[in-house]
Structures are given as structure tokens and as C-alpha cells.
C-alpha positions in Angstrom: 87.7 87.2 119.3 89.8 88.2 122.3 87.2 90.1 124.4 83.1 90.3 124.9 82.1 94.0 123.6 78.9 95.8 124.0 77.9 96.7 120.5 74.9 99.4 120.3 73.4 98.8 116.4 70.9 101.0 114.9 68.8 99.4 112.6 69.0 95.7 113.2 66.0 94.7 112.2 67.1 93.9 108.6 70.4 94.4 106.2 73.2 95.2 107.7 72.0 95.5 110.8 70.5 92.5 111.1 73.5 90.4 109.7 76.1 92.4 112.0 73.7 92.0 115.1 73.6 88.5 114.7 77.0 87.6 113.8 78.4 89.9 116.6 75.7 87.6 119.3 77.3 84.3 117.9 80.9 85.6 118.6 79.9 85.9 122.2 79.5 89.8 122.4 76.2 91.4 123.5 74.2 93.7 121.6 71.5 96.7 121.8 70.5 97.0 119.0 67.5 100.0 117.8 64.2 98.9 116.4 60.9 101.3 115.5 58.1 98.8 116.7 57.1 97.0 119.3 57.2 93.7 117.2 60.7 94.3 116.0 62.1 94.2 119.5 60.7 90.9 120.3 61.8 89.5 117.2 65.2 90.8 117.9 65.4 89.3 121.4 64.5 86.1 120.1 68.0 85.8 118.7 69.6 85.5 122.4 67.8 85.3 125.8 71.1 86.9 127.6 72.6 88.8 125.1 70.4 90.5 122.8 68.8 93.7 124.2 66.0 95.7 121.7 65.4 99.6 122.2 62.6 101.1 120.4 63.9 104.3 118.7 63.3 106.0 115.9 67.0 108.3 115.2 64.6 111.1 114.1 63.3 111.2 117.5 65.8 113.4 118.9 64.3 113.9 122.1 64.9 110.9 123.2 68.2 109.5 122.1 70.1 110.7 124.9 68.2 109.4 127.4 67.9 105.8 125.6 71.9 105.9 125.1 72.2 106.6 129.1 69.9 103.8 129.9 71.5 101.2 127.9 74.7 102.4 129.4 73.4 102.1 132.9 71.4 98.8 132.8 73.5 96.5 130.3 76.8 98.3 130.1 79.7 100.0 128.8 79.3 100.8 125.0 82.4 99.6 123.2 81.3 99.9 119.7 78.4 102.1 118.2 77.2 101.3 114.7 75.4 103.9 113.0 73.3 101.6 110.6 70.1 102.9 110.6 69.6 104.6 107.0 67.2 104.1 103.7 68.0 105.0 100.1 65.9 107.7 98.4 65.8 107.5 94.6 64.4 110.6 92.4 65.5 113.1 90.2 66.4 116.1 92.2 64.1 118.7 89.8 61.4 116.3 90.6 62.4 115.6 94.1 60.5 117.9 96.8 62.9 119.1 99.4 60.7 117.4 102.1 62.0 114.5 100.9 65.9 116.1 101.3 65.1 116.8 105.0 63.7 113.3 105.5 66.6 111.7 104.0 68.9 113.6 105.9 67.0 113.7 109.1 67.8 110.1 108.8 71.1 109.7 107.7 72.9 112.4 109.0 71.2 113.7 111.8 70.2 110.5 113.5 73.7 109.3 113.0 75.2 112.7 114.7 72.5 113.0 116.9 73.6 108.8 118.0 77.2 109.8 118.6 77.1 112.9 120.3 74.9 110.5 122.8 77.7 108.4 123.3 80.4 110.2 123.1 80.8 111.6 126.6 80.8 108.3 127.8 83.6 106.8 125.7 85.4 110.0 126.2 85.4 109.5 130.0 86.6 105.9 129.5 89.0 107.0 126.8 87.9 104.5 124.6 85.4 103.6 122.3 84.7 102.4 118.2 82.3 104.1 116.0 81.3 102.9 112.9 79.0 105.1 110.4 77.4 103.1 107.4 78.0 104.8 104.2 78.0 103.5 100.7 80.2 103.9 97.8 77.2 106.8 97.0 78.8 109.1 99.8 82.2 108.8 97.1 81.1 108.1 93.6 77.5 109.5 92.2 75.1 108.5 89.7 72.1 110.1 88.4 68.9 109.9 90.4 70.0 109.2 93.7 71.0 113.2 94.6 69.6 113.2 97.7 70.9 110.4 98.6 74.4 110.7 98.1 74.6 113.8 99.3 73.7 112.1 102.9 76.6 109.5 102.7 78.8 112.6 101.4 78.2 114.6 104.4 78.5 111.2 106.6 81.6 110.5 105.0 83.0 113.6 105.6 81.7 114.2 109.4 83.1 110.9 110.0 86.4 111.8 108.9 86.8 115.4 110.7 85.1 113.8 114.0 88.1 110.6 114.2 90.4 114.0 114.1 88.4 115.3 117.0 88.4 112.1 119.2 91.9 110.1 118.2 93.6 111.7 121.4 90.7 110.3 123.8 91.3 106.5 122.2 88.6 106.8 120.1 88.2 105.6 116.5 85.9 106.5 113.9 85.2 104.1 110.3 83.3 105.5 107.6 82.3 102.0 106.3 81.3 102.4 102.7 79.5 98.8 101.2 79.2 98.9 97.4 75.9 96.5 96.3 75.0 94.3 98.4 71.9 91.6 98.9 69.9 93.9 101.9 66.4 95.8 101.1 68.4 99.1 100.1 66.9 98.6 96.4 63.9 97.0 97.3 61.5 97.7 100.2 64.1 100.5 102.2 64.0 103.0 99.3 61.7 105.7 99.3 60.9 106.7 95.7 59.3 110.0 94.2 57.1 110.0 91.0 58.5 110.4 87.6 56.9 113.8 86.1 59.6 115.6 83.5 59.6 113.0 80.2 62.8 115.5 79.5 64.9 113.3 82.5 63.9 109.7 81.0 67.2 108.4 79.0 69.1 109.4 81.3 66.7 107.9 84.3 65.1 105.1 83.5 67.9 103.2 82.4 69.5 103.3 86.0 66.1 102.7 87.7 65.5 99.5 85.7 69.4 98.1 85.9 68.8 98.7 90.1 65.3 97.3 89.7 66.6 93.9 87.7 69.9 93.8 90.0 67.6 94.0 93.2 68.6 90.7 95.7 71.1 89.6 93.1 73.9 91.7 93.8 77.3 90.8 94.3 77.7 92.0 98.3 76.7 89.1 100.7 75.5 90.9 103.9 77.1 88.2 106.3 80.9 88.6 104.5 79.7 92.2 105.3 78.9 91.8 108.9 82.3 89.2 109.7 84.3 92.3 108.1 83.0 94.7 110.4 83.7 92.4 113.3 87.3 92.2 111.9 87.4 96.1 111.5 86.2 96.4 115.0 89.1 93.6 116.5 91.7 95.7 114.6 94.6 97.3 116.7 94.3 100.3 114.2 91.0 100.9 112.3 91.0 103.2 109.4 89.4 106.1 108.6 87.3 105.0 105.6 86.7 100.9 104.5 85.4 100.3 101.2 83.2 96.6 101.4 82.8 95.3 98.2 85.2 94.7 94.8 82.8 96.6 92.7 82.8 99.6 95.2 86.5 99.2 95.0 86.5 99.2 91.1 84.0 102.4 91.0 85.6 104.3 93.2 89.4 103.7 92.4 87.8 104.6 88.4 86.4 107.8 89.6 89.2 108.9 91.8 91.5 108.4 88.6 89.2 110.7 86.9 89.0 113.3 89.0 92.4 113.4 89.1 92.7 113.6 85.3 90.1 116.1 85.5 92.4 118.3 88.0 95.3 117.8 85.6 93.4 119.3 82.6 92.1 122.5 84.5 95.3 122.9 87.0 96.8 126.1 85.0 93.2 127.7 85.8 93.4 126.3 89.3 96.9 128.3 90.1 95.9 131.2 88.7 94.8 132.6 91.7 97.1 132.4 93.9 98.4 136.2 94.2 
């Protein structure tokens, strides 16, 4: 890679954040990455003496993220590249799901991401440069039953992604919705939060997605450091794009649900045009 960056990661103690931490380090760049626990930080700056710098914040502490953005711009540097990676899956029917749940998840995954960039924006924006990349998943552009709550995070990241590149292009700034389809991290496994079964009327149609993500669970297709060296890649690009897809079976899913909604639009477009007036 042509130049050393300064990479600010949320979330690197494991999955994505982890992998992209620690590929970024051995390509020479230097990285802050966020961590929620003492431990975490030291574990993380065992990776590199001079290059790795842990921070611990939790992006729901809202309070605080400005402050911890400012100082890591003022005692290691620049930001070049801010990774909004910190996130966690919550499965559960939605008629079962409370809506503290809902806030949690989005507190999380939308607001900590938000809350992250409007930290750092005013500082690229000065420079007039500047990468962000958001962590979706194929769930902020296809659905599937269970995961409501979920999806509807990565939909709104997805789509605040999109309108904010608008918003920054003229200041040299670039915004990636990065979208991984399944992928060999936690997600599944000890980063989802899950909310008791209670309505025997939501079973078929349930449990048979629980147990295929259950039984897929560490043996997905997605490996996390192809993942990682693509990001790096994304983030070398002249031109990066609006939305990435990482993965052929998010590919596959979402090119098959884009070609039915457009079916879908073709069989209801004489209802759609009847109200113009």
C-alpha cells in the first residue's frame, strides 16, 4: 500500500474488527481501534507496541465519543479512515420481541455509528479528506424472518450511509456501506442477543431459520481475513463506492431479491400510476 493511514476501528476486539485491525497493522498503517474493557485494550495493544492504540468506549456512551474522537486526533493523529464496526445481531420474532430490545439494537447500530461520524466529521471536513466505512450486512438489503429488528438497523445504516456520501463528496470525503453476507465471526454465535420463544403460532416459520443459523454457525462461507484484505483494497481505491457487497452468497441473495422486487413492481405498476393527477 502506497501510504501509512490512521484507521479508527470500532469494535476490534473480535470479527471484523479484529481481522481488519490486524491486517491493516501488518500493512504498516496504525490503528485506534474501540474496546469496552479494560482487558480488551491490552489485548489489543499486544498486536503492535507502536502502532496499535486501544480506547475504551462503549458507542452507546454518547457523552463521551466526541471527546475520545478529539483525543485520538490530538495524541496519535489525523484520522484517515473510520470503520464503523461495532454492531451485534438480535434474533426474535418481532410480536415477541420487546421494543427495549429495538432501542438496544439500534442504540448500537445506528446511533453509535452516527453518533462516531458526526465525531469525526469536522475534522476530515477541515482537511477535505477522509474514508468512512459503515458495516452493514446483506440484512440491511434482503430480509428473512426473525431477525426484524435487526435488519431494520442495517436498513437505516444503509440508507444514512448513502444520503451522508451525498452530503460530504464535495469536501473529498467518501462513504462505503460495506454489506458482508455469512461470514466465520461471532455474529451467530456469542454476538447475538436472543429473545425467548413464547407464540407456538410463529414456529414453522421460526425455528427452521433458527436451527439452519444455529448448524451453519463457524462454518460459513465468508472468511473474515478475505473480508478484512477487501476492505483495505476498498479503502486504497481511487474511487470507493457507495455500497460493497462481501461475499458470493450475499451477491446471489441480493441480485435474487432485487430481481423480485422488480417483478413485483411490474405486476402492480398500473396501480402505481394511477395516481399521478
Amino acid at each position: 500500500m502506497a501510504s501509512s493511514k490512521i484507521l479508527l476501528i470500532t469494535g476490534v476486539s473480535s470479527g471484523f474488527g479484529r481481522a481488519l485491525a490486524e491486517e491493516a497493522l501488518a500493512a504498516g498503517h496504525k490503528v485506534a481501534g474501540t474496546v469496552r474493557s479494560a482487558q480488551a485494550k491490552r489485548d489489543f495493544e499486544s498486536l503492535s507496541a507502536s502502532s496499535a492504540f486501544g480506547r475504551i468506549l462503549d458507542v452507546t456512551d454518547f457523552d463521551r465519543i466526541d471527546g475520545v474522537v478529539a483525543e485520538i486526533e490530538a495524541n496519535i493523529g489525523p484520522i484517515d479512515v473510520l470503520v464503523n464496526n461495532a454492531g451485534y445481531g438480535h434474533e426474535g420474532v418481532l410480536e415477541e420481541s420487546p421494543l427495549s430490545e429495538m432501542r438496544r439494537q439500534f442504540d448500537v447500530n445506528v446511533f453509535g455509528a452516527v453518533a462516531m461520524i458526526k465525531a469525526a466529521l469536522p475534522f476530515m471536513r477541515t482537511r477535505r479528506r477522509g474514508r468512512i466505512l459503515n458495516i452493514t450486512s446483506m440484512g440491511g438489503l434482503i430480509t428473512m424472518p426473525g431477525i426484524a429488528y435487526y435488519c431494520g438497523s442495517k436498513f437505516a445504516l444503509e440508507g444514512i450511509s448513502e444520503s451522508l456520501g451525498k452530503e460530504v463528496a464535495p469536501f473529498g470525503i467518501s462513504v462505503t456501506a460495506v454489506a458482508p453476507g455469512s461470514f466465520r465471526t461471532d455474529w451467530a454465535g456469542r454476538s447475538m442477543t436472543r429473545t425467548p420463544r413464547s407464540i407456538p403460532d410463529y414456529n414453522a416459520t421460526f425455528d427452521p431459520v433458527r436451527r439452519a443459523r444455529e448448524e451453519k454457525s463457524g462454518k460459513q462461507l465468508g472468511d473474515p481475513v478475505k473480508a478484512a484484505r477487501a476492505m483495505l483494497a476498498l479503502i486504497a481505491a481511487d474511487r470507493a463506492p457507495a455500497h460493497l457487497l462481501l461475499g458470493s452468497d450475499a451477491l446471489a441473495l441480493v441480485r435474487a431479491n432485487q430481481a423480485a422486487l422488480e417483478d413485483e413492481r411490474h405486476a402492480w405498476e398500473t396501480l402505481t400510476v394511477s395516481t399521478d393527477g
